[in-house]
C-alpha positions as CSV (number, residue, x, y, z in Angstrom):
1,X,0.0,0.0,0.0
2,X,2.8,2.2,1.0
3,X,4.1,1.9,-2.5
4,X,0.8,2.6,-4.1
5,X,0.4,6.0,-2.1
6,X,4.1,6.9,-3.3
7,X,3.1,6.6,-6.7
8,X,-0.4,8.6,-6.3
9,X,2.2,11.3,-4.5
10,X,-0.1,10.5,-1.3
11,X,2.0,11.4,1.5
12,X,0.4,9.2,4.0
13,X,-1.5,5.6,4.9
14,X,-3.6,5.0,7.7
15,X,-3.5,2.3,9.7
16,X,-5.8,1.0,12.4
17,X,-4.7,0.1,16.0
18,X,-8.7,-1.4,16.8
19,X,-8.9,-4.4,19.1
20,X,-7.8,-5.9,21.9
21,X,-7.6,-9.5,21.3
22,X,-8.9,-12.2,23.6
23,X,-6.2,-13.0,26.1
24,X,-4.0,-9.7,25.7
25,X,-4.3,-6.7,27.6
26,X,-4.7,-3.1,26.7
27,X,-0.4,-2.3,27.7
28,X,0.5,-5.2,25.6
29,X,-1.6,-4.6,22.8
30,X,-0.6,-0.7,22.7
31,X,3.3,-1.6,22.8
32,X,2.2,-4.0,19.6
33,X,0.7,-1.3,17.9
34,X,3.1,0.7,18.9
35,X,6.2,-1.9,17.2
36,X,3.9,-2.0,14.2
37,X,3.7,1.4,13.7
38,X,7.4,2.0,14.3
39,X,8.1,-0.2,12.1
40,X,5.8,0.5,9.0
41,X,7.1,4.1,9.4
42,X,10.8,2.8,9.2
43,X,10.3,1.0,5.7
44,X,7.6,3.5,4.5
45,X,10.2,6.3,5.6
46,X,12.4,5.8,2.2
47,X,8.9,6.1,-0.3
48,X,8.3,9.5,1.3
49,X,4.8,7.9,2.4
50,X,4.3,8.4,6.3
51,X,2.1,6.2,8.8
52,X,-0.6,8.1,9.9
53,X,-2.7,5.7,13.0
54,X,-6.6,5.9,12.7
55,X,-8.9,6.7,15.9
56,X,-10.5,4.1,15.8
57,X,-11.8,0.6,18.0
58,X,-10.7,0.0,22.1
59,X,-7.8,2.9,21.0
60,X,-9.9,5.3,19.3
61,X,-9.5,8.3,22.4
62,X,-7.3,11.4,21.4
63,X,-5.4,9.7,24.5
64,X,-5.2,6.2,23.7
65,X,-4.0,7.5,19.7
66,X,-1.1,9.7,21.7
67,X,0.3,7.3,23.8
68,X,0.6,4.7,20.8
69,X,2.6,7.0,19.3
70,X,4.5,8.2,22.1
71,X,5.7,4.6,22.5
72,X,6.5,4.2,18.8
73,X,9.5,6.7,19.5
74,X,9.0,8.0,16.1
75,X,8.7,11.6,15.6
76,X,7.0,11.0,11.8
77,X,4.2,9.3,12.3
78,X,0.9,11.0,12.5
79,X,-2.9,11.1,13.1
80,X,-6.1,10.4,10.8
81,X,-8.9,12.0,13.5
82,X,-12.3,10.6,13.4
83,X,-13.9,12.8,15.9
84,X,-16.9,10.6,15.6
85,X,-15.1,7.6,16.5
86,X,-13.6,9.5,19.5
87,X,-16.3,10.3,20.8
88,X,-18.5,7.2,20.4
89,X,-16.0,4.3,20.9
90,X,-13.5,6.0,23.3
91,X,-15.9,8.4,24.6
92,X,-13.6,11.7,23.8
93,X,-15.3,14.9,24.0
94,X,-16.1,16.2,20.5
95,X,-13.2,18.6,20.1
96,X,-11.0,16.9,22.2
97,X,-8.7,15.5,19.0
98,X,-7.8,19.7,18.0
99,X,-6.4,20.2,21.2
100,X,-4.9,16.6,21.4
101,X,-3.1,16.1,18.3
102,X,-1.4,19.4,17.6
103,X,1.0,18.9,14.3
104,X,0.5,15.4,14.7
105,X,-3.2,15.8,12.9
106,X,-3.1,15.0,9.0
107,X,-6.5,13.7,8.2
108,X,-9.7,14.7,9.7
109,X,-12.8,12.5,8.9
110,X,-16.6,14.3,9.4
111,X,-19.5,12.3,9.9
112,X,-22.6,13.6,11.8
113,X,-24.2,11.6,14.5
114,X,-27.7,11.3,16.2
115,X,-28.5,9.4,19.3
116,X,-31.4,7.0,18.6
117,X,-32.8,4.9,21.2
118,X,-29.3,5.4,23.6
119,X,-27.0,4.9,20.3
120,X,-25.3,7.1,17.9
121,X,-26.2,6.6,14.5
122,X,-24.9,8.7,11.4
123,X,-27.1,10.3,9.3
124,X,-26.9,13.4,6.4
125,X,-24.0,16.3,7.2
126,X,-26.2,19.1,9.6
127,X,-28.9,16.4,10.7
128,X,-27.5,15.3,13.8
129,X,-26.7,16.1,16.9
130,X,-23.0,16.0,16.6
131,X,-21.3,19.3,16.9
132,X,-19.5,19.4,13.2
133,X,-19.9,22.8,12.3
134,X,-18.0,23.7,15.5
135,X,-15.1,20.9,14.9
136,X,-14.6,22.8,11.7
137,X,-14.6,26.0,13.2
138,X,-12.3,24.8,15.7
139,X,-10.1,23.3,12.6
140,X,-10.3,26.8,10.9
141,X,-9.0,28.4,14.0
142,X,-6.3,26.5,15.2
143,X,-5.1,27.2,11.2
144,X,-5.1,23.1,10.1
145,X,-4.3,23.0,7.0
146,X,-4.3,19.4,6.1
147,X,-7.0,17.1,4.8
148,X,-10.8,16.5,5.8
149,X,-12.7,13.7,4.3
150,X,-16.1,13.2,4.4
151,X,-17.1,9.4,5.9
152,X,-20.2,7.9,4.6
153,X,-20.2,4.0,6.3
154,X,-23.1,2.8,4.2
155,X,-21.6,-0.7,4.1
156,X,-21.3,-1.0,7.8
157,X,-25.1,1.0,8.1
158,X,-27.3,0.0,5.0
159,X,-30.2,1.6,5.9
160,X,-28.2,5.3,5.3
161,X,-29.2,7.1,1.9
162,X,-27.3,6.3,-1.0
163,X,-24.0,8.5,-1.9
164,X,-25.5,9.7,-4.8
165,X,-27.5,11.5,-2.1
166,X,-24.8,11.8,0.7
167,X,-22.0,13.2,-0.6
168,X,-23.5,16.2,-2.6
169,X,-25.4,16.9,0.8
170,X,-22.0,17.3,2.1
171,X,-20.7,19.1,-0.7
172,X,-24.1,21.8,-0.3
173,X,-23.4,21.6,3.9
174,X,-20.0,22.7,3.4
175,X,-20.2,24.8,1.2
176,X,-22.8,26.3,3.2
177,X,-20.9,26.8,6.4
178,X,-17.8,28.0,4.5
179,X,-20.0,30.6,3.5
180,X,-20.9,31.6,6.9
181,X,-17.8,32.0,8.5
């Protein structure tokens, strides 16, 4: 994959630390995320492509995502932020991540979120009740300048609307609030 992104000129992969497996512990299973991603950013290092660890899973808290790469020793790798994850698997605070991360941020991800029936559920950009319009604010402040995807997990939700529908309801949202700032 790292080769792949060299070759697009994509100067970064993600990579997941998610589970802890049956029989291992949250310490061990950070120090082995940790050796993975130190060493995935040691081969990657000479393509120009950097490892960049997802929030995501048991490790998806702005804290969890710091410490695994505190223990990597490695000064290069870096952060893809879903605040959504943050918040609903490691129970973050919305805009915990932008004060978190710091230059370690390269990717944000948006989804919006309502609770239904004591869970989150994603539905169209502006709909929910997840605070995106002040995460991007908060982005825009604090002068990121990286990317921000929009994430539409229709094969992990089939019910959501199709991304014919979803993504140019993103497009029009954004748009929207750009204007408004």
């Amino acid at each position: 994959m790292a080769e792949l992104a060299s070759s697009l000129g994509s100067p970064g992969i993600r990579v997941f630390g998610d589970k802890i497996q049956p029989g291992a512990d949250r310490a061990s299973t950070r120090r082995w995320i940790a050796e993975g991603l130190r060493e995935l950013a040691e081969k990657t290092a000479s393509l120009g492509v950097k490892a960049w660890l997802e929030t995501h899973g048991d490790f998806a808290s702005s804290r969890e995502t710091m410490l695994i790469l505190e223990v990597s020793g490695r000064d290069d790798v870096g952060v893809v932020w879903d605040a959504a994850n943050a918040f609903t698997d490691g129970k973050d605070q919305p805009l915990d991540g932008t004060h978190t991360f710091g230059d370690k941020l390269q990717h944000v991800h948006l989804k919006d979120l309502e609770c239904r029936e004591s869970r989150w559920e994603p539905v169209l950009s502006g709909e929910g009740q997840f605070p995106l319009r002040e995460i991007v604010a908060e982005l825009e402040r604090r002068k990121y300048d990286r990317f921000v995807s929009f994430e539409w997990e229709k094969k992990w939700h089939p019910h959501l609307a199709e991304p014919e529908i979803s993504i140019p309801h993103f497009a029009r949202w954004f748009r929207q609030i750009a204007q408004s700032r």
